[in-house]
C-alpha positions in Angstrom: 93.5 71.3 93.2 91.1 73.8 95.0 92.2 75.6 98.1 89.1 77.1 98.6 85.5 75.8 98.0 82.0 76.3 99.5 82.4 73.6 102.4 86.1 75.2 103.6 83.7 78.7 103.5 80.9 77.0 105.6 83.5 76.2 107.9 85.4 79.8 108.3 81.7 80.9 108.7 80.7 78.7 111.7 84.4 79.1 113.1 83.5 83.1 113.3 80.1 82.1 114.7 81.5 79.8 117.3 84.3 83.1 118.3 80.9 85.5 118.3 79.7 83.1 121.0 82.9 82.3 122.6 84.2 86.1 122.9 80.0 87.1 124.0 80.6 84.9 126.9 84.4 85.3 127.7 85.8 88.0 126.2 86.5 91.4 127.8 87.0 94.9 126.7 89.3 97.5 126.9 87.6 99.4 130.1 90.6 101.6 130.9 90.3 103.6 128.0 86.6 104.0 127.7 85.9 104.4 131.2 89.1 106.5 131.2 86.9 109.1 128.6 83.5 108.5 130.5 85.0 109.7 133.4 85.6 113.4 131.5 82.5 113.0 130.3 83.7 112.1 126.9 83.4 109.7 124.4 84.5 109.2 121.0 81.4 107.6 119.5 78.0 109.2 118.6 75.4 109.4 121.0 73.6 107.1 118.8 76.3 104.3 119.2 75.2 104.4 123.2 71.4 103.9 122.5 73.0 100.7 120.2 75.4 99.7 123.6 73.6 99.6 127.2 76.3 98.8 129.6 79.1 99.6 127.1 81.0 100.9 130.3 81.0 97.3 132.0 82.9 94.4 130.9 80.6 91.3 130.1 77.1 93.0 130.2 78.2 94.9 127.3 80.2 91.4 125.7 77.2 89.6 126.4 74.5 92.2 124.7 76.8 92.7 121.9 77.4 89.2 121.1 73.0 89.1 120.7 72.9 91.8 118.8 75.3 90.6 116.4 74.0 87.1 116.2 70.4 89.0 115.3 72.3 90.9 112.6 74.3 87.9 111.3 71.4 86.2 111.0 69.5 88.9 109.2 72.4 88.8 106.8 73.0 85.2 106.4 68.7 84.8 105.6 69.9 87.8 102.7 72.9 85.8 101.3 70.5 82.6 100.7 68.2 84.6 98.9 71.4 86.1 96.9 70.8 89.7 98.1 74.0 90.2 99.6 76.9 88.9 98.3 78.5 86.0 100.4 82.3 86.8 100.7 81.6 90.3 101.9 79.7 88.7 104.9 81.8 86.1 106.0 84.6 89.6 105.8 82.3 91.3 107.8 81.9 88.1 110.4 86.1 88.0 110.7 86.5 91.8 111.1 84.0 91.8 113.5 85.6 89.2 115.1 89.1 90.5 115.0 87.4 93.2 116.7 86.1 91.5 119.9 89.3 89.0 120.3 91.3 92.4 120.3 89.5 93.6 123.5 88.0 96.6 120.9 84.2 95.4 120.6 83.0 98.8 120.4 84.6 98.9 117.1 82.0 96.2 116.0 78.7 98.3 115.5 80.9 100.4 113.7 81.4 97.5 110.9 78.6 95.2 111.5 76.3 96.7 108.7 78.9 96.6 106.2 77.0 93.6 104.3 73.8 95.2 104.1 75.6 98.4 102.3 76.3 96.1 99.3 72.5 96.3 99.4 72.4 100.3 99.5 75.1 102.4 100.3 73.0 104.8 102.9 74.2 101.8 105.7 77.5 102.9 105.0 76.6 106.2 106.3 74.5 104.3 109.5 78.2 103.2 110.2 79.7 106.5 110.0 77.1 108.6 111.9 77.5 105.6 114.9 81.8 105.9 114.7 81.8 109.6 114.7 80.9 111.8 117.4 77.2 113.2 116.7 74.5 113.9 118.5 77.0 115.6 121.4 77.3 118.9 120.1 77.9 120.5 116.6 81.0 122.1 117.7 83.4 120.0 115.7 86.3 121.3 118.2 84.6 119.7 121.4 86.3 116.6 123.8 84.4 114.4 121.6 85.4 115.1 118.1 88.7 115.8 119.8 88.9 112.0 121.1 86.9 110.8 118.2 88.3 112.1 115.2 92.0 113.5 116.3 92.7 111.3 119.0 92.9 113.6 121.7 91.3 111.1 124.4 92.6 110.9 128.0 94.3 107.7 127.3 95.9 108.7 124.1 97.8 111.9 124.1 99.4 111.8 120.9 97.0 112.2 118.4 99.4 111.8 115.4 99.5 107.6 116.6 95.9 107.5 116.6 96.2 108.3 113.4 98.2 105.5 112.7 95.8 102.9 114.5 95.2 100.3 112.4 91.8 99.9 113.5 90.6 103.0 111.8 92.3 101.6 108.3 90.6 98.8 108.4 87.1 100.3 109.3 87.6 102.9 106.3 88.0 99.3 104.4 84.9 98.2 105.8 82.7 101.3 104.5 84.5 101.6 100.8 84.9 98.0 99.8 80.8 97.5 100.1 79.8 100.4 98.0 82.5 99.7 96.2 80.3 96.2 95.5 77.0 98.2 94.9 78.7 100.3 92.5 79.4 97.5 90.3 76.5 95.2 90.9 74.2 97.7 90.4 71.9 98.0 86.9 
């Protein structure tokens, strides 16, 4: 007996869709914190991660744009795994992380992951990830408010850097970059 075939994986697939879609038009983020930083003037993204989020400051503007963009990218990606390109497991991860993400009021996580698929592809989108999660484009002073918030967790709604540390949510984004070139290590001839 099979407990996984390619119908069940359909299914998870449109499920994840259908939350996209759900959380675009329902869901809600995590304003205190991030208007908490915008307030100092700080945030703990790159400047480029803004150009990708209009209106990341305000609740469903920002749910709504984001759940467009990421249906654009999704389907992008799903048009790659038909042709075989990109290997179909590692986008229907990418759709439940991403997911995870936006049902934990912490979409702004999402741009940060959402190009994981096309790095099984070529491993420079893992670095289009990184350069949007970490703080540059503000300054090159690596001791700034926003590699303070960014990288150490010094943000004005979380004093004790040593828990940021901790947060899960930056485990699992390190997952997200290493497990696709990972993939493209091994694929590749």
């Amino acid at each position: 007996m099979k407990l996984y075939d390619e119908a069940s994986e359909r299914g998870v697939r449109l499920a994840l869709i259908a939350a996209t879609i759900f959380y675009g038009i329902f869901g809600h983020i995590d304003v205190v914190g991030i208007n908490a930083d915008m307030v100092r003037g700080i945030l703990p993204y790159s400047i480029f991660w803004t150009w990708l989020s209009p209106y990341y400051w305000k609740d469903q503007p920002y749910m709504f744009i984001l759940m467009l963009q990421s249906l654009v990218i999704y389907g992008i990606q799903w048009k790659l795994v038909r042709m075989g390109k990109i290997n179909r497991h590692v986008f229907t991860l990418s759709l439940l992380v991403n997911t995870i993400w936006v049902a934990r009021s912490i979409p702004q996580y999402t741009l940060t992951t959402i190009f994981m698929p096309f790095a099984t592809l070529n491993p420079v989108f893992t670095l289009l990830e990184i350069i949007l999660k970490l703080p540059f484009g503000w300054s090159w002073n690596l001791s700034d408010a926003h590699w303070a918030c960014g990288v150490y967790g010094q943000c004005s709604w979380e004093t004790n850097g040593l828990s940021y540390l901790w947060n899960w949510g930056h485990y699992l984004t390190l997952f997200m970059w290493i497990l696709p070139v990972i993939i493209w290590w091994r694929n590749r001839k």
